[in-house]
LOMARKOL-428536 format. One record per residue (C-alpha): y, z, x; residue number from 1. Coordinates in pm, 1 decimal, padded with zeros to 6 digits. Each point is the difference from the previous one (the first is absolute). Layout:
% residues N
+----------+----------+----------+-----+
!        y !        z !        x ! pos !
+----------+----------+----------+-----+
!        Y !        Z !        X ! NUM !
...
+----------+----------+----------+-----+
END
This chain:
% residues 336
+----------+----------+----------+-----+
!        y !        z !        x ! pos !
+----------+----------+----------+-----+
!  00000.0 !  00000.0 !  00000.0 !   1 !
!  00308.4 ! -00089.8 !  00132.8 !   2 !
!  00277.6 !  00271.1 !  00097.1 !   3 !
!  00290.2 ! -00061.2 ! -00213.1 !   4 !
!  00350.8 !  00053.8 !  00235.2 !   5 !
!  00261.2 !  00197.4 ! -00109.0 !   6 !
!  00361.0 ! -00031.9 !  00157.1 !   7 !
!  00185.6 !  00251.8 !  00126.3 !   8 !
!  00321.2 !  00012.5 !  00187.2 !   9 !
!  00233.0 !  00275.5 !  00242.4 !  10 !
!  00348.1 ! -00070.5 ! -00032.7 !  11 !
!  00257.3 !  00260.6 !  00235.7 !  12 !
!  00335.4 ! -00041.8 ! -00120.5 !  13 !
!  00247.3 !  00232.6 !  00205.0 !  14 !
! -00204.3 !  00360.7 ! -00107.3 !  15 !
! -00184.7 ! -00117.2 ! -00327.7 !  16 !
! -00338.4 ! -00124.2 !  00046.9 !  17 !
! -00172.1 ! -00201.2 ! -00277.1 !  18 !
! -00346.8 !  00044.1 !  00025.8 !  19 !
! -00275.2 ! -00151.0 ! -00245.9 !  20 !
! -00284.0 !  00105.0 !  00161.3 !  21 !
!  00116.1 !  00364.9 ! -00053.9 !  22 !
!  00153.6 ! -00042.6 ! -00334.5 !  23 !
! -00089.4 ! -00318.6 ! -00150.5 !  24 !
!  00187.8 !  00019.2 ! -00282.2 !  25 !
!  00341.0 !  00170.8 !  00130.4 !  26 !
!  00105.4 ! -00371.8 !  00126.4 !  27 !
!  00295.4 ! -00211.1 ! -00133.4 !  28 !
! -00036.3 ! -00257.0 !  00202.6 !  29 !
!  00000.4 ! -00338.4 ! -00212.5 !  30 !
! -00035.4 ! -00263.5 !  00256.3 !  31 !
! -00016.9 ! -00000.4 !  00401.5 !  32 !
!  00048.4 ! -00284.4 !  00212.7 !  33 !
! -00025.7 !  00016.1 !  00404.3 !  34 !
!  00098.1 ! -00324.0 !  00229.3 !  35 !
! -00157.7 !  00001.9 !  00329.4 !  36 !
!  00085.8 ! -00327.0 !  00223.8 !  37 !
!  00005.8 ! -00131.0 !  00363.9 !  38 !
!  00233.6 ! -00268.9 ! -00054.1 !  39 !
!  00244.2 !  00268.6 ! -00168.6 !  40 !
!  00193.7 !  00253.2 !  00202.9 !  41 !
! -00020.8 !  00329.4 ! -00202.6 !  42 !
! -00244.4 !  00055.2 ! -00286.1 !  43 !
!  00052.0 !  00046.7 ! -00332.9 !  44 !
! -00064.7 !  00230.8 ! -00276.6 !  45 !
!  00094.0 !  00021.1 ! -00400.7 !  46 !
! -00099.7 !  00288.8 ! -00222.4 !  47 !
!  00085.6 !  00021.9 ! -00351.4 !  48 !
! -00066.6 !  00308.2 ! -00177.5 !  49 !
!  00106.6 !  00139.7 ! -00334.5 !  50 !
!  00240.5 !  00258.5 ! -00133.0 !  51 !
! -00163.3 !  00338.8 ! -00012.1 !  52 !
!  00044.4 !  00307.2 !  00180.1 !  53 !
!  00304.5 !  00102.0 !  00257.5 !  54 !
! -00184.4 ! -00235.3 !  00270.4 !  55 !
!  00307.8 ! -00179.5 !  00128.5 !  56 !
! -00065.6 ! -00217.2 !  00299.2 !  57 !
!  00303.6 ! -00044.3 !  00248.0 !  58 !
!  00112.0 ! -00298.3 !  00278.2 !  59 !
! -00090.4 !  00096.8 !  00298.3 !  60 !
! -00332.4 !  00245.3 ! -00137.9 !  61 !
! -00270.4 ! -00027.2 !  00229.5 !  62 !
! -00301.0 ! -00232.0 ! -00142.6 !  63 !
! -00367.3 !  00003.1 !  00097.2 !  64 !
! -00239.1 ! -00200.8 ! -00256.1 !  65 !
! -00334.8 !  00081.9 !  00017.1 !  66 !
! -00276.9 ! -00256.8 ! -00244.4 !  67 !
! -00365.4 ! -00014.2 ! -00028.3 !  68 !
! -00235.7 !  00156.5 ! -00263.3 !  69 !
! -00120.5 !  00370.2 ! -00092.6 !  70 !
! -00297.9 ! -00103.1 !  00195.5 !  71 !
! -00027.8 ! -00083.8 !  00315.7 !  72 !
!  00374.1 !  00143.6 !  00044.9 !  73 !
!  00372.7 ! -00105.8 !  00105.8 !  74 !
!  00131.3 ! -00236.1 !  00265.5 !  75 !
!  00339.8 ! -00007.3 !  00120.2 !  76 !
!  00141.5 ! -00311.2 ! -00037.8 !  77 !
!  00381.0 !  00055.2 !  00035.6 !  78 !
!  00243.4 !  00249.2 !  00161.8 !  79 !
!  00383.6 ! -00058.8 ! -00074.5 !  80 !
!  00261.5 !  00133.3 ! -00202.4 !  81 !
!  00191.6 ! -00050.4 ! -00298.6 !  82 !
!  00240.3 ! -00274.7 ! -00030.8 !  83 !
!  00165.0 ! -00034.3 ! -00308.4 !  84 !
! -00055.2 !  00172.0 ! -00383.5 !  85 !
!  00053.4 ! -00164.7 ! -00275.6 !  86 !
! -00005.6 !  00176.6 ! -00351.0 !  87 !
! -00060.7 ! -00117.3 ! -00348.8 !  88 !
! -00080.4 !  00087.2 ! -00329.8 !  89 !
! -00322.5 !  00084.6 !  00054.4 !  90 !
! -00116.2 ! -00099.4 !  00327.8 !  91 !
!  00126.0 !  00084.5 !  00356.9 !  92 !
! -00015.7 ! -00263.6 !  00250.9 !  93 !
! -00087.5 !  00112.9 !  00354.7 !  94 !
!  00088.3 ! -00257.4 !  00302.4 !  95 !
! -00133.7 !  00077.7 !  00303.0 !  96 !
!  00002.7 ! -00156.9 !  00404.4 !  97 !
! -00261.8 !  00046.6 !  00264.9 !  98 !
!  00115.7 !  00269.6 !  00274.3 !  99 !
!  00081.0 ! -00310.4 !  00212.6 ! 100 !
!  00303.0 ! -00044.4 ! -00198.3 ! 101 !
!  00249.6 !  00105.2 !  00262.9 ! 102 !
! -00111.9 ! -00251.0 !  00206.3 ! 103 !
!  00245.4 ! -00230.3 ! -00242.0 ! 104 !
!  00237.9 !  00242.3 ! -00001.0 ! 105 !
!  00068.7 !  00056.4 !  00425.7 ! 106 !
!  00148.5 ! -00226.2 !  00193.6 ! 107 !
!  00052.4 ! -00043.6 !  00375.4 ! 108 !
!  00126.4 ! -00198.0 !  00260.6 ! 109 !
! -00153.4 !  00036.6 !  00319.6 ! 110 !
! -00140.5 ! -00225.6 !  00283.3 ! 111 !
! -00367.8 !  00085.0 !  00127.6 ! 112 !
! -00056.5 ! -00085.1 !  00359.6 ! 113 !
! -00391.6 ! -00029.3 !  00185.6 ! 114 !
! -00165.0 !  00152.8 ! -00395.3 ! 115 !
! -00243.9 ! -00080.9 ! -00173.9 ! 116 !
!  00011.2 ! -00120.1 ! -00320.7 ! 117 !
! -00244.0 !  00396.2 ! -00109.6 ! 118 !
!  00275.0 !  00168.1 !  00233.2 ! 119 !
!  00315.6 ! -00171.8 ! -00226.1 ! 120 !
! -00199.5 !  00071.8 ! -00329.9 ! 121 !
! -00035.8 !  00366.3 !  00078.6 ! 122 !
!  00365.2 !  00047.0 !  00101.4 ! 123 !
!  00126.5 ! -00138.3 ! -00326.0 ! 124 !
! -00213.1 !  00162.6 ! -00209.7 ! 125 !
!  00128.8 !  00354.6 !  00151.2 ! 126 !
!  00331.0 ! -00141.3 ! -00100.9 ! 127 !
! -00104.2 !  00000.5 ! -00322.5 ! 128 !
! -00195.0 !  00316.8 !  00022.2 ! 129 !
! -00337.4 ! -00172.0 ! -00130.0 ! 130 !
! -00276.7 !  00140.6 !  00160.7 ! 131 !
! -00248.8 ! -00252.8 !  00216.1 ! 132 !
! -00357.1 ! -00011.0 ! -00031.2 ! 133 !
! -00083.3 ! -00226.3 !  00218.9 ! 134 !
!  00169.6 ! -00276.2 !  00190.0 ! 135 !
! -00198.5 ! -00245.9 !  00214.0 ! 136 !
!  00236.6 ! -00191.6 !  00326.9 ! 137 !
!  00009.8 ! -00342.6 ! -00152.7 ! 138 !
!  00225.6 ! -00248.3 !  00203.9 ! 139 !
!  00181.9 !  00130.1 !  00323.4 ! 140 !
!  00362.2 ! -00127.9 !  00019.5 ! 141 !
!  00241.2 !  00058.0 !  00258.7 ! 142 !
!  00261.9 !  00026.1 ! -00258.1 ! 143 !
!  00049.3 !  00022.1 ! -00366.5 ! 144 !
!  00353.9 !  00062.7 ! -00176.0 ! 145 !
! -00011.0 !  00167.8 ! -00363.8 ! 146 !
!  00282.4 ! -00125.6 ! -00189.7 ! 147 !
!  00143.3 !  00271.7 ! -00193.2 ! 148 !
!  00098.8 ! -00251.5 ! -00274.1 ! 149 !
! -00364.5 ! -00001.0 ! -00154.4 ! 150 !
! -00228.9 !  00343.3 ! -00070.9 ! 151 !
! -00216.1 !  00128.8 !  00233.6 ! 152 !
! -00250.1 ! -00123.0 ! -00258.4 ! 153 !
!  00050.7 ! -00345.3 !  00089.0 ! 154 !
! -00043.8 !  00019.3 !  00355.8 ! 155 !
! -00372.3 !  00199.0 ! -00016.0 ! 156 !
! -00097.4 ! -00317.7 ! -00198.7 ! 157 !
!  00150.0 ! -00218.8 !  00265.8 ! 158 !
! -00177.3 !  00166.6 !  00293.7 ! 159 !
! -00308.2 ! -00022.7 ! -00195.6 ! 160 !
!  00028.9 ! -00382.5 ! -00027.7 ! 161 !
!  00040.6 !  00001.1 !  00365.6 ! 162 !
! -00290.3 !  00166.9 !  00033.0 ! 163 !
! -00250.7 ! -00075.0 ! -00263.0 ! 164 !
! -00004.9 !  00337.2 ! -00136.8 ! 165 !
!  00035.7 !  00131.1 ! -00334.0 ! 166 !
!  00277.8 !  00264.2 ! -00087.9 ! 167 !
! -00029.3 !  00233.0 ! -00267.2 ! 168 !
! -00036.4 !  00351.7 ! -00126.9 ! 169 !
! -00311.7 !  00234.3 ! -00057.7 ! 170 !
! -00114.3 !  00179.0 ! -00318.9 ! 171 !
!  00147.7 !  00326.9 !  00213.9 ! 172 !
!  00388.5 ! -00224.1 !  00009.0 ! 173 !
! -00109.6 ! -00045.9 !  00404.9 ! 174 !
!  00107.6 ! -00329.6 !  00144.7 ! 175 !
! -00285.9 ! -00208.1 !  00099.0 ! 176 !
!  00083.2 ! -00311.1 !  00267.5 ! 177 !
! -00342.4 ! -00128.2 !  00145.6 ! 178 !
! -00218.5 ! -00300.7 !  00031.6 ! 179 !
! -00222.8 ! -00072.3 ! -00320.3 ! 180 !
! -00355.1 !  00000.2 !  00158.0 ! 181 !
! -00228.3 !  00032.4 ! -00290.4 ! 182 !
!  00143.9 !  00226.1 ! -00176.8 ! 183 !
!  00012.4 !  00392.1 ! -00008.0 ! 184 !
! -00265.7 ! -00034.6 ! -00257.5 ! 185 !
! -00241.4 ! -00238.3 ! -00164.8 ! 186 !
! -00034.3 !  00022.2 ! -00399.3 ! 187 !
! -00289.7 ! -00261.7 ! -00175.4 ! 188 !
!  00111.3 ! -00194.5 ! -00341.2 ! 189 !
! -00271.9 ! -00138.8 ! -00192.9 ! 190 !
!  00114.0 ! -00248.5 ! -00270.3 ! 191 !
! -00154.1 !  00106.5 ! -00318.6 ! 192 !
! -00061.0 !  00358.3 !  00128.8 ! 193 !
!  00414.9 !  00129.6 !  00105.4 ! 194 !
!  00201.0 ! -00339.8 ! -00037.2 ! 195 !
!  00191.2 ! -00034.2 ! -00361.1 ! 196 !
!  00156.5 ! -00338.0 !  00113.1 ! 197 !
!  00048.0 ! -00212.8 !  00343.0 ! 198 !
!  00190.1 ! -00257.5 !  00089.0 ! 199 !
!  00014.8 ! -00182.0 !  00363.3 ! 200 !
!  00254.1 ! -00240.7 !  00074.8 ! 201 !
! -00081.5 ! -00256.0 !  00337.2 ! 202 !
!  00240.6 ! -00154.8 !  00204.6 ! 203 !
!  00004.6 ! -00239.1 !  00274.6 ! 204 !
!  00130.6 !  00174.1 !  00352.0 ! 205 !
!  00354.1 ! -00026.7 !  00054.5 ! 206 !
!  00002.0 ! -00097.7 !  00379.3 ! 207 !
! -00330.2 ! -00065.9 !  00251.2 ! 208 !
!  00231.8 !  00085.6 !  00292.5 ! 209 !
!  00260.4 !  00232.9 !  00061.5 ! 210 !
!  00267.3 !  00012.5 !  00257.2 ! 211 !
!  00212.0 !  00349.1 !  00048.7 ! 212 !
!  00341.3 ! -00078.1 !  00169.1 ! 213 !
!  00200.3 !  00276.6 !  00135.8 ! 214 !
!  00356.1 ! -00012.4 !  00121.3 ! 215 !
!  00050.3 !  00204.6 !  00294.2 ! 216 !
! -00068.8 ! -00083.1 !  00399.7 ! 217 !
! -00313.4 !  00244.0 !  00018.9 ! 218 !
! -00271.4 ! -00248.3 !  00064.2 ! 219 !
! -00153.3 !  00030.3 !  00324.4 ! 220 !
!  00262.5 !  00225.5 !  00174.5 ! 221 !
! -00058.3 !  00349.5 ! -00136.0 ! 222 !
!  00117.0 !  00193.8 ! -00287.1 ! 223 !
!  00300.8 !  00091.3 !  00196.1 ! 224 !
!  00159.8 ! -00389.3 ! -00042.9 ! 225 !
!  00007.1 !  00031.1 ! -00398.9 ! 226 !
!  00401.4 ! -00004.4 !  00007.1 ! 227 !
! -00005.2 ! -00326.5 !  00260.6 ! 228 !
!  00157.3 ! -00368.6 ! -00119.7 ! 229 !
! -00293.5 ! -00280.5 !  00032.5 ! 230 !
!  00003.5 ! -00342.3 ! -00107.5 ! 231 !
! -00382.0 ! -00015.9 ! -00044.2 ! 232 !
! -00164.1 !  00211.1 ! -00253.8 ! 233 !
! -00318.7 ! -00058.3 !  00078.3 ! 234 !
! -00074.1 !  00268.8 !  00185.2 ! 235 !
!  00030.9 !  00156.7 ! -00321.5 ! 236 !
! -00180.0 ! -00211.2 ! -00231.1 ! 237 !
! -00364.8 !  00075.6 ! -00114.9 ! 238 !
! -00228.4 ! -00183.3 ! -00160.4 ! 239 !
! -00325.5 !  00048.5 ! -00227.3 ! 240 !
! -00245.2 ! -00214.7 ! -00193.8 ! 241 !
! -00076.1 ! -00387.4 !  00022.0 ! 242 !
!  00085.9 ! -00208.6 ! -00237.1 ! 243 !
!  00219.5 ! -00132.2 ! -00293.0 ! 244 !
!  00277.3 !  00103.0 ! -00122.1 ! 245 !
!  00159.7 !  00174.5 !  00234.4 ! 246 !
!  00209.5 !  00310.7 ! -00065.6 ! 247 !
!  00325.2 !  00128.0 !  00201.1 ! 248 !
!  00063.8 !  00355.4 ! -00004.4 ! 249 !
!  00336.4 !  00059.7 !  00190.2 ! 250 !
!  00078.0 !  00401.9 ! -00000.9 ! 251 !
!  00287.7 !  00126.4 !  00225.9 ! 252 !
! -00204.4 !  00283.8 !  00109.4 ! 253 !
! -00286.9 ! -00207.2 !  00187.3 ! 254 !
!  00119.0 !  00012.5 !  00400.9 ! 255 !
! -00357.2 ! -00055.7 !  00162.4 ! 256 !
! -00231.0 ! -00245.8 !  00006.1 ! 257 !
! -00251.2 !  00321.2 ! -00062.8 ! 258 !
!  00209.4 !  00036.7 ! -00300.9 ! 259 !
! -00004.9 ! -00344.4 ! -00139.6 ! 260 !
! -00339.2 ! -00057.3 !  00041.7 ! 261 !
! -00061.6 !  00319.7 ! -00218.7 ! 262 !
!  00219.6 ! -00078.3 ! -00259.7 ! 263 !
! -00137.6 ! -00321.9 ! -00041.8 ! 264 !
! -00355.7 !  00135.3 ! -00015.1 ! 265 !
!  00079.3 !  00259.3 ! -00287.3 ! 266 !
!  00157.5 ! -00268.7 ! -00155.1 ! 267 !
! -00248.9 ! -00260.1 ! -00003.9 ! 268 !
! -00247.5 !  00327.4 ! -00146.8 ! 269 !
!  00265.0 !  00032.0 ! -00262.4 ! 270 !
! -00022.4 ! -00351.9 ! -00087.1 ! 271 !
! -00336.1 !  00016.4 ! -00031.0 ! 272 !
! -00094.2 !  00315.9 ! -00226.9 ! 273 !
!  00249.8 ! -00160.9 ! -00270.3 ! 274 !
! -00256.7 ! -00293.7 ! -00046.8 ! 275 !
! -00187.7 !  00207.7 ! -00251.2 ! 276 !
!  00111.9 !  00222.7 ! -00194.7 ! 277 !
! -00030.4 !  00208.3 ! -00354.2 ! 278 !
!  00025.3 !  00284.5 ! -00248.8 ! 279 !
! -00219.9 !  00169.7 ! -00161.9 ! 280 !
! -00053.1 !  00302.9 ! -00242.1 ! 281 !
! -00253.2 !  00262.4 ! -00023.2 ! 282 !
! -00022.6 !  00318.2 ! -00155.2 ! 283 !
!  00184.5 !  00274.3 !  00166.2 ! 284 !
! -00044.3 ! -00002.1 !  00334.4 ! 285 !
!  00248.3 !  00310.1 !  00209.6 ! 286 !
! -00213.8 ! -00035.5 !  00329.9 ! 287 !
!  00093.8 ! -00364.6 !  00056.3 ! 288 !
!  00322.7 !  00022.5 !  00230.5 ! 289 !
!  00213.1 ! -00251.1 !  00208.4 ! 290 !
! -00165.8 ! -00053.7 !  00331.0 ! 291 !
! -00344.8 !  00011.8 ! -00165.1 ! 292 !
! -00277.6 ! -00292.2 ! -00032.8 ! 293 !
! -00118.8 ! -00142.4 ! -00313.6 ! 294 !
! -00351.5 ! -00116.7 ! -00007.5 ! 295 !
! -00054.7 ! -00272.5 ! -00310.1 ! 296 !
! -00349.4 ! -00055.9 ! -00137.7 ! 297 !
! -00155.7 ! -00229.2 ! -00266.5 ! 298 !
!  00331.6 ! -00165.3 ! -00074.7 ! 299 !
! -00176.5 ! -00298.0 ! -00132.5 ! 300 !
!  00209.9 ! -00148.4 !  00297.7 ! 301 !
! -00096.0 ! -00041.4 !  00353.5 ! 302 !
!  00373.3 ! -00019.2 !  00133.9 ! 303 !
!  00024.8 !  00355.3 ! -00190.6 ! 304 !
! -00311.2 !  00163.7 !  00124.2 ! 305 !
!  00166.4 !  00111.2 !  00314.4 ! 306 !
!  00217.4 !  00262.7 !  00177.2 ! 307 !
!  00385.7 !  00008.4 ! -00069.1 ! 308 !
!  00290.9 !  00207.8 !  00124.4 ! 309 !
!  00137.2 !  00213.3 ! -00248.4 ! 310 !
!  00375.9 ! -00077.2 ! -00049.1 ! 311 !
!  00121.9 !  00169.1 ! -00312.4 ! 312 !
! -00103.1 !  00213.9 ! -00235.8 ! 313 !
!  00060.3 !  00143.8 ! -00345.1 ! 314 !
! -00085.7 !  00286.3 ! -00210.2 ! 315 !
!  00069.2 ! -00002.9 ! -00404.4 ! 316 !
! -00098.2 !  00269.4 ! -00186.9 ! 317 !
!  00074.9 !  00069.2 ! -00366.3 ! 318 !
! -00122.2 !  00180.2 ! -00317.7 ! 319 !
! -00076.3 ! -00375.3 ! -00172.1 ! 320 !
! -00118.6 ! -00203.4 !  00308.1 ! 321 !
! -00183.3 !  00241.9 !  00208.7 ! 322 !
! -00031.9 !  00017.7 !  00362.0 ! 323 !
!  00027.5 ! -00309.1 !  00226.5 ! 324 !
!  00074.5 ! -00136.3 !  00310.1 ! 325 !
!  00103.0 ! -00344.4 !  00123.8 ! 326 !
! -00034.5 ! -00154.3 !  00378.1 ! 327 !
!  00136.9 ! -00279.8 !  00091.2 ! 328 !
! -00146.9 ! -00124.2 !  00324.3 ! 329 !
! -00018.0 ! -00285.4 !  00258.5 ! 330 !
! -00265.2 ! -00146.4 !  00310.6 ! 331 !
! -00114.2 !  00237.3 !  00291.1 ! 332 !
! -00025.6 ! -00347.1 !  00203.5 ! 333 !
!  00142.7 ! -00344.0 !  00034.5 ! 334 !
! -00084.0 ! -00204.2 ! -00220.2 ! 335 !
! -00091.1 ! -00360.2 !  00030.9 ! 336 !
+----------+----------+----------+-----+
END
């Protein structure tokens, strides 16, 4: 006989906790929405409740939403705080950000000399006083200016471009800038056993080759020659892939030929992840988290019945429509 799942939820506003798994039916919650997404800077979260009680959320009130079922438990799948309230006649309406939200609220100028693109990412996170979980090197560069004009938010996704890495933050609100290798986790789909709908969309590559062109006099002379004149950059040009199209990627910050060739390499992988990609939707699923590895099974579709990167993800959960989640994702590999 199969187990039938009940949802539960945590939510920590500011001091009130709202728990259903101790008092199932003390809840007003009406409807719960949380927005998880790579290609995003700061997360997202909207909670609408109804009028009853004294329960009064307030901007700035820190959030933690916890989902799953009475059985097996909670996971944490957000840490943030309050943004904005909005009252009605019978509803409240709770807007919430990721804690990675003053990342789009700092901004700096500075010049980096002889960093890393980890080092850089670690400094302007403690400018924004977001914690780091973990920060991988990425690409070296003998210099690289922040432009105080645009957030510190824009300039983590920047170096991460750079570097083929993936910037975003943890269920804990920890900033996360690393390498996607596999995946932090693995999690197995069956279609007809966790998939309500799927849809894949296929697209040609965008470029066979790349070539990375930087515009400083690095090259082969050291670090130290960043700030020199030259009339030939291609001591700091890099290349990657064979092939047509070609694609030029011309970034300011590229001084090296070590540089260059890296760029061009994370951008060629870039290229080729976005040949396949999809959404799906299952049945609540908390545990799947950006960074993690979906495993598809008995798709009815051999393209599908593969590994993908998670990229975004999204948690509904209301009194009419249940519990469910929705990942969109895209290739682990190049595709042909």
């Amino acid at each position: 006989m199969t187990k039938e799942l009940s949802p539960a939820y945590r939510l920590t506003i500011g001091s009130k906790r709202i728990d259903t798994t101790d008092e199932p039916r003390a809840s007003t919650v009406v409807a719960l929405e949380v927005r998880l997404d790579l290609d995003v800077a700061v997360d997202g979260v909207t909670l609408v409740l109804g009028r009853a009680g004294t329960f009064k959320p307030a901007q700035d009130d820190k959030l933690v939403v916890e989902l799953g079922y009475d059985d097996p438990g909670l996971e944490r799948v957000l840490t943030g705080t309050v943004a904005a309230v909005e009252p009605g006649l019978t509803t409240i309406r709770v807007l919430g950000h990721g804690a990675a939200r003053p990342l789009l609220s700092t901004f700096v100028d500075r010049t980096f000399e002889s960093k890393s693109a980890g080092d850089i990412v670690r400094d302007l996170a403690g400018e924004a006083k977001v914690d780091v979980a973990r920060a991988e090197d990425g690409v070296q560069l003998p210099a690289y200016v922040v432009d105080g004009r645009r957030p510190v938010a824009h300039h983590l996704h920047d170096l991460a471009d750079l570097s083929g890495f993936d910037v975003y933050a943890n269920d804990e609100g920890k900033l996360v800038f690393e390498r996607f290798g596999g995946g932090q986790k693995v999690h197995v789909l069956e279609g007809g056993k966790h998939l309500l709908s799927l849809d894949g969309r296929r697209r040609p590559p965008a470029a066979g080759t790349v070539e990375a062109w930087g515009v400083g006099g690095g090259g082969g002379r050291g670090g130290e020659a960043w700030a020199w004149l030259v009339k030939d950059f291609g001591s700091s040009k890099g290349t990657a892939g064979s092939g047509a199209p070609t694609m030029v990627l011309e970034r300011a910050a590229i001084r090296t030929s070590t540089a260059a060739r890296a760029a061009a390499r994370a951008a060629l992988t870039e290229v080729g992840r976005r040949g396949l990609r999809g959404r799906l939707v299952t049945l609540g699923r908390p545990e799947i988290r950006l960074g993690d590895t979906i495993h598809l099974r008995e798709t009815g579709e051999d393209a599908l019945d593969a590994r993908f990167q998670v990229r975004a993800v999204t948690h509904r959960l209301s009194k009419r429509r249940g519990f469910t989640t929705t990942i969109e994702f895209r290739s682990l590999e190049r595709s042909a």
